[in-house]
N, C-alpha and C positions, 0 to 999 in steps of 0.2 A: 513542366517543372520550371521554375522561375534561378535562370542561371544567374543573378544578382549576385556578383561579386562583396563578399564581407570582409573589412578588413580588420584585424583585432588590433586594438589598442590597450596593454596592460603598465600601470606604472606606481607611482607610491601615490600615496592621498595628501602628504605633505613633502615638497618638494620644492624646490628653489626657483627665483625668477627664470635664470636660463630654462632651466629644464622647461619649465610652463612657458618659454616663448617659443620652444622646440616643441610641444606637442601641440599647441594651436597651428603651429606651419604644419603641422604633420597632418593634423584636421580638417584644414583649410585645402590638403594636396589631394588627402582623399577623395572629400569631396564634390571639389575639380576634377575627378576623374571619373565621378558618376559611380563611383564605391559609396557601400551602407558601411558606416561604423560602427563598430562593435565593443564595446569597453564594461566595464565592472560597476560604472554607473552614478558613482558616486564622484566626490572631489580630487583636488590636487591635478594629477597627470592625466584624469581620465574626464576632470570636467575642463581644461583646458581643449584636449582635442575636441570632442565634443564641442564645445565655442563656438572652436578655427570650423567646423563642418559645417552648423548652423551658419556662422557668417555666409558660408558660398551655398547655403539654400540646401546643407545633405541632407538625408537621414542618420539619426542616431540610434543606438539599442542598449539599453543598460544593464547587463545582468547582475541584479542584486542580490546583496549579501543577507537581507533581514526578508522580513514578513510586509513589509507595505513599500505598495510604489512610492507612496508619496516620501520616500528616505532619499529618491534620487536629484541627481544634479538637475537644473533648470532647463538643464538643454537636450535632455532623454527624450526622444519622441517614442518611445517602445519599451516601460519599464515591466522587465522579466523578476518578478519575487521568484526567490530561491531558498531562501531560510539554511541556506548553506554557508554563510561567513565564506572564510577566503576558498573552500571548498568550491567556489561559482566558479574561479580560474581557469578549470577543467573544462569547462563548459565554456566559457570563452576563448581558451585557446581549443578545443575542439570542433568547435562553431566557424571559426574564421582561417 
């Protein structure tokens, strides 16, 4: 069984500069510590961490809110369709 540490990343889709230089540091730490990130997949908080991960080479996981991968952010290396809208939440704070 693969003990690969996940760590979830939940935040808004529009969100202000601070906040988004706070979750690329946050992505960026993950990373760095040889953590998968785990986020909702999409913009704002979740494609900033996401970013900060890819910059230091992580893994990312997106679990999405619609029916097609291709809705997610640029930096998903793992997009999970859900067709559950914010209902995916559950799934991502249960996952990590």
């Amino acid at each position: 069984m693969n003990k690969q540490k996940i760590i979830g990343v939940v935040g808004a889709g529009d969100a202000g500069e601070e906040d988004l230089k706070l979750a690329l540091a946050v992505g960026e730490a993950i990373a760095r510590r040889g953590y998968t990130l785990l986020c909702g997949g999409m913009g704002g908080i979740m494609e900033a961490a996401c970013r900060g991960a890819k910059s230091e080479d992580g893994t990312t996981i997106g679990i999405l809110p619609g029916n097609s991968k291709h809705e997610c952010n640029p930096y998903i290396d793992y997009p999970i369709v859900t067709g559950m809208g914010h209902g995916r939440n559950v799934i991502v704070a249960g996952s990590s």
